[in-house]
Jmol script that loads the backbone (N, CA, C; Angstrom):
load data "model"
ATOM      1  N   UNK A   1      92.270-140.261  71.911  1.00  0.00           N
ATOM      2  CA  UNK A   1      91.247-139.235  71.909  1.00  0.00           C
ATOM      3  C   UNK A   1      91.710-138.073  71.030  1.00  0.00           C
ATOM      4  N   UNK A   2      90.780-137.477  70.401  1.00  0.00           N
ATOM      5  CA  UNK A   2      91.093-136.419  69.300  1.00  0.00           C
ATOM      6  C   UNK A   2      91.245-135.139  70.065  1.00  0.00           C
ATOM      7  N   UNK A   3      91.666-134.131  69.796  1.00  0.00           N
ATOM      8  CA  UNK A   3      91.901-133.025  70.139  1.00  0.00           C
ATOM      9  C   UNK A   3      91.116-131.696  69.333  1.00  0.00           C
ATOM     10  N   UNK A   4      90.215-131.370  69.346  1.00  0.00           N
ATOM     11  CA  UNK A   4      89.494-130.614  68.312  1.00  0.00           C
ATOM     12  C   UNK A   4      90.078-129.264  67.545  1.00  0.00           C
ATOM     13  N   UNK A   5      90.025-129.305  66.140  1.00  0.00           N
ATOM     14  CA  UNK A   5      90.507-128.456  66.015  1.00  0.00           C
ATOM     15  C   UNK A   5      90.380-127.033  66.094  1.00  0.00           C
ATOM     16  N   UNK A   6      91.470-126.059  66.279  1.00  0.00           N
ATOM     17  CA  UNK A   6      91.026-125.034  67.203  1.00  0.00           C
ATOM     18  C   UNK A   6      91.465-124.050  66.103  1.00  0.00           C
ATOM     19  N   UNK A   7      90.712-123.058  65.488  1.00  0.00           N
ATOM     20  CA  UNK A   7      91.243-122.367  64.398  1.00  0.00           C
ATOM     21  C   UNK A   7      92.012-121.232  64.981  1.00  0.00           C
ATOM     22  N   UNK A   8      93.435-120.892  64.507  1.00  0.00           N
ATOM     23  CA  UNK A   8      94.098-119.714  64.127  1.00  0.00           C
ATOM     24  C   UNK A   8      93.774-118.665  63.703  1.00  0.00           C
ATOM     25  N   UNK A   9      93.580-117.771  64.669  1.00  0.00           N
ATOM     26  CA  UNK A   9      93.383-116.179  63.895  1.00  0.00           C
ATOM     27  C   UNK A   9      94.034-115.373  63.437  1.00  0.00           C
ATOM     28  N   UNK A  10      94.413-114.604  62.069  1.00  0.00           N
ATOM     29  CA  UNK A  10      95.339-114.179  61.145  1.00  0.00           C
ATOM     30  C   UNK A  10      96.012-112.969  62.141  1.00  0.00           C
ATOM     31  N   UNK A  11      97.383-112.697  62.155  1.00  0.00           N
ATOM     32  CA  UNK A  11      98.050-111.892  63.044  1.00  0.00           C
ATOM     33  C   UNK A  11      98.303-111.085  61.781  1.00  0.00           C
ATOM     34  N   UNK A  12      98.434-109.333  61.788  1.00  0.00           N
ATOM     35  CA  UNK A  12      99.267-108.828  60.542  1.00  0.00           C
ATOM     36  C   UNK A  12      99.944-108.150  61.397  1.00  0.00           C
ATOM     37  N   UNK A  13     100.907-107.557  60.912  1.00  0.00           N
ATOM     38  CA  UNK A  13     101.611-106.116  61.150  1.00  0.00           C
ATOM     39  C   UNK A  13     101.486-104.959  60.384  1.00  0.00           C
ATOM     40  N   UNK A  14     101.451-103.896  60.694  1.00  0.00           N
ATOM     41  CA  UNK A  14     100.924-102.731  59.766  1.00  0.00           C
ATOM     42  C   UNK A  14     101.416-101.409  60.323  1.00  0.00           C
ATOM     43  N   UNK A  15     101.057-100.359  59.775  1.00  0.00           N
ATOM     44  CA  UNK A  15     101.457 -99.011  60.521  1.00  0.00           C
ATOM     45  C   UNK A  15      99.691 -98.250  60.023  1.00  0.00           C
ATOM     46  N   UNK A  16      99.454 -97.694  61.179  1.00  0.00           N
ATOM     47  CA  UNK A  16      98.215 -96.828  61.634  1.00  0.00           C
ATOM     48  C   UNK A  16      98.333 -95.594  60.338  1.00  0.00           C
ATOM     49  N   UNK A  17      96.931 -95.727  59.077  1.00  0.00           N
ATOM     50  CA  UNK A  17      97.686 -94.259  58.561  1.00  0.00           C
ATOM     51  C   UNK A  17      96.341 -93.237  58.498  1.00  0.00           C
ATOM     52  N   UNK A  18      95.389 -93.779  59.883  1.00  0.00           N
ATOM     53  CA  UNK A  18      93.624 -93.080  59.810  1.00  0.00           C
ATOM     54  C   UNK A  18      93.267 -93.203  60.897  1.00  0.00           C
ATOM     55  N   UNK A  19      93.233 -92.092  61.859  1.00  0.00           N
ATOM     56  CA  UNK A  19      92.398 -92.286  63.075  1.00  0.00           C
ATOM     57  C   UNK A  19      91.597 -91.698  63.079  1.00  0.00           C
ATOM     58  N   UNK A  20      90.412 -91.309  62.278  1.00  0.00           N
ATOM     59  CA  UNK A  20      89.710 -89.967  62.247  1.00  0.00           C
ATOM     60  C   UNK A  20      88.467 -90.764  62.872  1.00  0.00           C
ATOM     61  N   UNK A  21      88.213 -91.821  62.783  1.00  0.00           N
ATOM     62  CA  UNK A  21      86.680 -92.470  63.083  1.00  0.00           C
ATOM     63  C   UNK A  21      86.987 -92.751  64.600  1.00  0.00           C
ATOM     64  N   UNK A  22      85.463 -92.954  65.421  1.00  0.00           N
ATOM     65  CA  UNK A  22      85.524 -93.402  66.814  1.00  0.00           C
ATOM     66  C   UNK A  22      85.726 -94.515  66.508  1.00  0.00           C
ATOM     67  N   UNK A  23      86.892 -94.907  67.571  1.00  0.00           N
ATOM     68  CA  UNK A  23      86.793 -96.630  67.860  1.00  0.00           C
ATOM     69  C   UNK A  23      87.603 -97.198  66.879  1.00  0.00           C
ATOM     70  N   UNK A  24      88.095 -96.676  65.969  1.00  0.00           N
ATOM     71  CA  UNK A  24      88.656 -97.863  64.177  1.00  0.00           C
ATOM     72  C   UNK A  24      89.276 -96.638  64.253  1.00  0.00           C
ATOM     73  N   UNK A  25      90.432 -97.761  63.450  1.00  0.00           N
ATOM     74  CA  UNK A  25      91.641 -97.312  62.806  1.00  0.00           C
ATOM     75  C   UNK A  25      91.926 -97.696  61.407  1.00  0.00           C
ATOM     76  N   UNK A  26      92.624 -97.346  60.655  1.00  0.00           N
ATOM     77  CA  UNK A  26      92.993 -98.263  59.185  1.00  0.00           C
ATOM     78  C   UNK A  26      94.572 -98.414  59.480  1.00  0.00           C
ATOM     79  N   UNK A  27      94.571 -99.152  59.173  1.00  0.00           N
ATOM     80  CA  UNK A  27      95.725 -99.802  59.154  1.00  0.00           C
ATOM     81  C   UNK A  27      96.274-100.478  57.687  1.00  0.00           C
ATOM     82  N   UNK A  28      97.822 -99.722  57.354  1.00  0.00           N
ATOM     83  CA  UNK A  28      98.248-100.043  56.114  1.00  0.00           C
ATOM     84  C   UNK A  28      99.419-101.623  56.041  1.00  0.00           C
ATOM     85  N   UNK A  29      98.888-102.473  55.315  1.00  0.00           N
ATOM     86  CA  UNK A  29      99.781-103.683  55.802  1.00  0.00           C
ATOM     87  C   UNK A  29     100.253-104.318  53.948  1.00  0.00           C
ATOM     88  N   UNK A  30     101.977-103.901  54.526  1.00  0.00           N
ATOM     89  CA  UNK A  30     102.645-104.530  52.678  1.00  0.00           C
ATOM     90  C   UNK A  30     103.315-105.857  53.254  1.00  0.00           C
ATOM     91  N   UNK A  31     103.132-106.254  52.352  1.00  0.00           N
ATOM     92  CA  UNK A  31     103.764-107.456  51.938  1.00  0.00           C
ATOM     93  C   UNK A  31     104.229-107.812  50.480  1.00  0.00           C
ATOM     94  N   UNK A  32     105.736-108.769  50.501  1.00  0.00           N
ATOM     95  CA  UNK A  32     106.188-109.016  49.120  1.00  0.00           C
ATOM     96  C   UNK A  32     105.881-110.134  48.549  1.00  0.00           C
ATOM     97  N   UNK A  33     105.751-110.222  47.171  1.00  0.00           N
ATOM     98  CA  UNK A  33     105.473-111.222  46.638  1.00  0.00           C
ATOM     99  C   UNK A  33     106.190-111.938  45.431  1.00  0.00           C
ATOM    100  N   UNK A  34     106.545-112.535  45.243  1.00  0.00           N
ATOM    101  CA  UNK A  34     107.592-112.702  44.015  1.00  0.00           C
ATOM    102  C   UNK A  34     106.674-113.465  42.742  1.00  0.00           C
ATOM    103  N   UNK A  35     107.032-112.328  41.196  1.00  0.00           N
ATOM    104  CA  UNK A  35     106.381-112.401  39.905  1.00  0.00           C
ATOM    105  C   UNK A  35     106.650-113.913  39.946  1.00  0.00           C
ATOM    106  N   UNK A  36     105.754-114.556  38.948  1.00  0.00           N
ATOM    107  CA  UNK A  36     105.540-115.811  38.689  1.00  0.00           C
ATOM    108  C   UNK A  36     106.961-116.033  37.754  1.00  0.00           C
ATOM    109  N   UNK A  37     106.653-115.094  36.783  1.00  0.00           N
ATOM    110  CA  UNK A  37     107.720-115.455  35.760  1.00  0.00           C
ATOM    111  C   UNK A  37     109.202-114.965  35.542  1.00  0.00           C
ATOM    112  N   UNK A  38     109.011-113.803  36.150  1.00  0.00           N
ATOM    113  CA  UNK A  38     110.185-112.624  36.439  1.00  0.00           C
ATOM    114  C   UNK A  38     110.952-112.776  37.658  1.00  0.00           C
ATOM    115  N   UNK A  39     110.644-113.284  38.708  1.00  0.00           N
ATOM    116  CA  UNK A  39     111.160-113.878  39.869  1.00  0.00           C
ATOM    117  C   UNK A  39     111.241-111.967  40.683  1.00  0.00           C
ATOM    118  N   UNK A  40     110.997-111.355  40.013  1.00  0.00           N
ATOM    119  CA  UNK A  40     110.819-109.676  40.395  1.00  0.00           C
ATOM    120  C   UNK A  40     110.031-109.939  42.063  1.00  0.00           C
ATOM    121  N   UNK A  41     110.187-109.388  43.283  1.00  0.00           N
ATOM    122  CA  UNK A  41     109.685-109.261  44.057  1.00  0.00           C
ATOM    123  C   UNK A  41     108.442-107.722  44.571  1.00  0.00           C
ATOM    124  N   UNK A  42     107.371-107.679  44.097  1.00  0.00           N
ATOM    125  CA  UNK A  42     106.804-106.725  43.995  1.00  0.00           C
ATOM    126  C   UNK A  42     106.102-106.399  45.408  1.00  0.00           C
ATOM    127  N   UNK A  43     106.513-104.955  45.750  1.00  0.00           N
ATOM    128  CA  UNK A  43     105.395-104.645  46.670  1.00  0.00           C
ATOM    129  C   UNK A  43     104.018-104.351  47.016  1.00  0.00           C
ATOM    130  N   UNK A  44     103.298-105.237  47.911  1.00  0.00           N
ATOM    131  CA  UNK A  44     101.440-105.217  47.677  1.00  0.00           C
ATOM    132  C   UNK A  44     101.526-104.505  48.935  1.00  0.00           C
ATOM    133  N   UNK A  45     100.406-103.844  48.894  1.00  0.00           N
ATOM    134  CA  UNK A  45      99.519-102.722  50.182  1.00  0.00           C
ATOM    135  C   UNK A  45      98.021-103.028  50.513  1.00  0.00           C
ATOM    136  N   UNK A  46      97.546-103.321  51.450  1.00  0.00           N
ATOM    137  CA  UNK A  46      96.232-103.555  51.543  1.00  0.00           C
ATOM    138  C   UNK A  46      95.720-102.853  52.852  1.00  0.00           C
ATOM    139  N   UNK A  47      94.927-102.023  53.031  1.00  0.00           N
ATOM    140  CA  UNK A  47      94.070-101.693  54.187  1.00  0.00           C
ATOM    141  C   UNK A  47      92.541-102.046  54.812  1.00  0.00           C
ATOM    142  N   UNK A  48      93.587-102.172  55.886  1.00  0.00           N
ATOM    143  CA  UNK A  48      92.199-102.791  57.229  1.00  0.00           C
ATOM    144  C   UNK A  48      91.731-102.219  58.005  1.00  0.00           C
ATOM    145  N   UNK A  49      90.211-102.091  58.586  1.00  0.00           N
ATOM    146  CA  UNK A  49      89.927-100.912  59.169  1.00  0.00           C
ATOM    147  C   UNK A  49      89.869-102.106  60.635  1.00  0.00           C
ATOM    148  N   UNK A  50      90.203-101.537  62.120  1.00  0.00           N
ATOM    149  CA  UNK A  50      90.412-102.308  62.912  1.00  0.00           C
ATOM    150  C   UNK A  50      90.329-101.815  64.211  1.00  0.00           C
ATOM    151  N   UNK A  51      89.196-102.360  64.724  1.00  0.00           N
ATOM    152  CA  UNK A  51      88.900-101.666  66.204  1.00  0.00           C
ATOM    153  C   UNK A  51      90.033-101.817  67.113  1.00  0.00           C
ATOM    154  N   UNK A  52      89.807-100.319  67.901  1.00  0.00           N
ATOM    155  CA  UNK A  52      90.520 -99.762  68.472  1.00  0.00           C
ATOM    156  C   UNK A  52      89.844 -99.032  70.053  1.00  0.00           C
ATOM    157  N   UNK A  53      89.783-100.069  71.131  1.00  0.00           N
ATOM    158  CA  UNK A  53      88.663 -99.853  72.037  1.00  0.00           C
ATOM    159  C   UNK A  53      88.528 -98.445  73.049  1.00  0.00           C
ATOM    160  N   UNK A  54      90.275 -98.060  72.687  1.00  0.00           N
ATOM    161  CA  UNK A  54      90.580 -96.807  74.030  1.00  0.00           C
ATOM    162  C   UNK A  54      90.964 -95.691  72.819  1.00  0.00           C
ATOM    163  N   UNK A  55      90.881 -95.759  71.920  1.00  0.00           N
ATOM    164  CA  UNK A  55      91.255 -95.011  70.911  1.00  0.00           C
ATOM    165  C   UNK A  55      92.752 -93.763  71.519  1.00  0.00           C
ATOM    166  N   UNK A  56      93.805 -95.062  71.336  1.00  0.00           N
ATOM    167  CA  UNK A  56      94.978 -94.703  71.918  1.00  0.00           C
ATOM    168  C   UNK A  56      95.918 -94.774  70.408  1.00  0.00           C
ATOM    169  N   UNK A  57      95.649 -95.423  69.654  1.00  0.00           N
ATOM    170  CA  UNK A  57      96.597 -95.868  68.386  1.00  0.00           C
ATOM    171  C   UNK A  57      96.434 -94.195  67.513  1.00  0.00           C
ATOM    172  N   UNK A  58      97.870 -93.645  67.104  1.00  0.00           N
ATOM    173  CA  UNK A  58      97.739 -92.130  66.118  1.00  0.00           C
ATOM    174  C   UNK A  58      98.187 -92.735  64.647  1.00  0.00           C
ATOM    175  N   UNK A  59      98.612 -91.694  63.926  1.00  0.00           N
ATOM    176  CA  UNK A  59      98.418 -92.200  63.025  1.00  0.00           C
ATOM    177  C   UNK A  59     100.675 -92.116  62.639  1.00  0.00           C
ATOM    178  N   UNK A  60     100.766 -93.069  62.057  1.00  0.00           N
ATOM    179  CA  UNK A  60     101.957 -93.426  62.463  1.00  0.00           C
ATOM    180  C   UNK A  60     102.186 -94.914  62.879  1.00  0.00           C
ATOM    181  N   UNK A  61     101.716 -94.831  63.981  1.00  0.00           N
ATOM    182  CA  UNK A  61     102.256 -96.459  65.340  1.00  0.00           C
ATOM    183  C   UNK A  61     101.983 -97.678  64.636  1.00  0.00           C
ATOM    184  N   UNK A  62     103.224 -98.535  64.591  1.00  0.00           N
ATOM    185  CA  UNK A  62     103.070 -99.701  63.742  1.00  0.00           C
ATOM    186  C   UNK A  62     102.099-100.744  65.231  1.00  0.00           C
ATOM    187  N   UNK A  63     101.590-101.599  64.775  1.00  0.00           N
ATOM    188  CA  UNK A  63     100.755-101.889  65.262  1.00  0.00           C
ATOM    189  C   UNK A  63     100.631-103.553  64.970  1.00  0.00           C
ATOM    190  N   UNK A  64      99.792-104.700  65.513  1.00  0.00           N
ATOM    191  CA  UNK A  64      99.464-105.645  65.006  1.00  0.00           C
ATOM    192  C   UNK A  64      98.040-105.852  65.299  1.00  0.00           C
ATOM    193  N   UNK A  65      97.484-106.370  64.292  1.00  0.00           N
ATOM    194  CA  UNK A  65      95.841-106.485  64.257  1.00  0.00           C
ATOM    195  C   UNK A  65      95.148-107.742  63.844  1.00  0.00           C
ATOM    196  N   UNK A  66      94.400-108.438  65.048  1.00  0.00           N
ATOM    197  CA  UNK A  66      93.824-110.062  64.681  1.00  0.00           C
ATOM    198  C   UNK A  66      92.879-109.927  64.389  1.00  0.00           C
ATOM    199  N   UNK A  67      92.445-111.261  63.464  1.00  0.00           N
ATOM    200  CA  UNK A  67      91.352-110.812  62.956  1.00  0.00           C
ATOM    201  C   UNK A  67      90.078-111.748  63.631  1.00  0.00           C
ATOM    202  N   UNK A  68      88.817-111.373  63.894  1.00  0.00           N
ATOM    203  CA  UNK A  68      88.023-111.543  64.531  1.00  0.00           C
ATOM    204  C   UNK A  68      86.539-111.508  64.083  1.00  0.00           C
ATOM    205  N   UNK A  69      85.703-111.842  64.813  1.00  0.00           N
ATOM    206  CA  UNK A  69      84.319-111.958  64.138  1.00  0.00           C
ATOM    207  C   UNK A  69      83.644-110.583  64.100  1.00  0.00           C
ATOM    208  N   UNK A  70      83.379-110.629  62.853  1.00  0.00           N
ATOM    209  CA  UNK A  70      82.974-109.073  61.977  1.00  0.00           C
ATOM    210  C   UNK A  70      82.270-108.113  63.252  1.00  0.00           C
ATOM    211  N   UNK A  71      82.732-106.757  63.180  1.00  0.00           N
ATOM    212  CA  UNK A  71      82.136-105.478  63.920  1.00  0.00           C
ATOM    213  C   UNK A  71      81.141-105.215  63.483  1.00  0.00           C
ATOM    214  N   UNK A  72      81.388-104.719  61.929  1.00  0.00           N
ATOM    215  CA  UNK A  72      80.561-104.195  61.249  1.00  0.00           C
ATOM    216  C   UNK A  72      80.426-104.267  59.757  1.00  0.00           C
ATOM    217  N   UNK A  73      80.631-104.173  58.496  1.00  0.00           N
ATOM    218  CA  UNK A  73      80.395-104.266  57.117  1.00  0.00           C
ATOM    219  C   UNK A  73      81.761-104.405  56.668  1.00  0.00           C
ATOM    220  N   UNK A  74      82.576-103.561  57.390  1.00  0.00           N
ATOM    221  CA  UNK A  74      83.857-103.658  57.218  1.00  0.00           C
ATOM    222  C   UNK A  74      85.096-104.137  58.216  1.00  0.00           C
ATOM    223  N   UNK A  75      85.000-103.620  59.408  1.00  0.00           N
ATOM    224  CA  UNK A  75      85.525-104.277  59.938  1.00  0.00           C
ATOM    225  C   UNK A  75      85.487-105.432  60.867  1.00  0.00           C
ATOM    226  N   UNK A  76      86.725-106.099  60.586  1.00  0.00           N
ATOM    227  CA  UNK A  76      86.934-107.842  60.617  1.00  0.00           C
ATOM    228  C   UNK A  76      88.127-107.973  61.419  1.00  0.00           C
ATOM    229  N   UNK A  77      89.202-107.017  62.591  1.00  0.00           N
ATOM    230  CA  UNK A  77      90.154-106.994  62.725  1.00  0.00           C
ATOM    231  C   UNK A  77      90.053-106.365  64.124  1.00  0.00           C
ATOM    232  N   UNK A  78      90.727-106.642  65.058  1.00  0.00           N
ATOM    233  CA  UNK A  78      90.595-106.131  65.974  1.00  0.00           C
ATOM    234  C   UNK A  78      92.998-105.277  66.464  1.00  0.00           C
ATOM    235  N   UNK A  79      92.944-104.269  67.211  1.00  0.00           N
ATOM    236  CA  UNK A  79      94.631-103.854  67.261  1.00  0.00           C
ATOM    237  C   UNK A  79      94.753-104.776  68.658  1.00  0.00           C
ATOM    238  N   UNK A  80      96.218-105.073  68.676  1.00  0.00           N
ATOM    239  CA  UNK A  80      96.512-106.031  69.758  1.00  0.00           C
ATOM    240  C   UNK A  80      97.462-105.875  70.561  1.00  0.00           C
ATOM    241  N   UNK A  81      98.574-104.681  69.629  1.00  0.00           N
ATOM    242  CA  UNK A  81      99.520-104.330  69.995  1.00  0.00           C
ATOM    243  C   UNK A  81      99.458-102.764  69.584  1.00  0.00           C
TER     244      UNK A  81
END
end "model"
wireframe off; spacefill off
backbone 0.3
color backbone group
């Protein structure tokens, strides 16, 4: 008997650097990547805006944020930790 498959929801880690909105946070999340040709390891930054239900997260607190079925236009992420 098959076991259906059950999709994985993306975990990040990040640090909180926007609490100004109700409910959402942004959250700044780097990661390294190494040049194709240069073998150089470069640092990438990307921000996620990510509900936040007790609006307890400041701005600072590293945090982890899954991602989940869309809130709103932008956010796609919910904080977990």
């Amino acid at each position: 008997m098959e076991t259906p498959n059950k999709k994985t929801n993306k975990i990040l880690k990040g640090v909180v650097i926007s609490d100004k909105m109700n409910k959402t946070v942004v959250v700044e999340v780097t990661r390294f990547v190494e040049h194709k040709k240069y073998g150089k390891r470069i640092k990438k930054t990307k921000n996620y805006k990510a509900h936040d239900e007790n609006n307890v997260k400041k701005i600072g607190d590293r945090v982890e944020i899954e991602e989940t079925k869309p809130m709103s236009k932008d956010k796609h992420f919910k904080v977990i930790i």
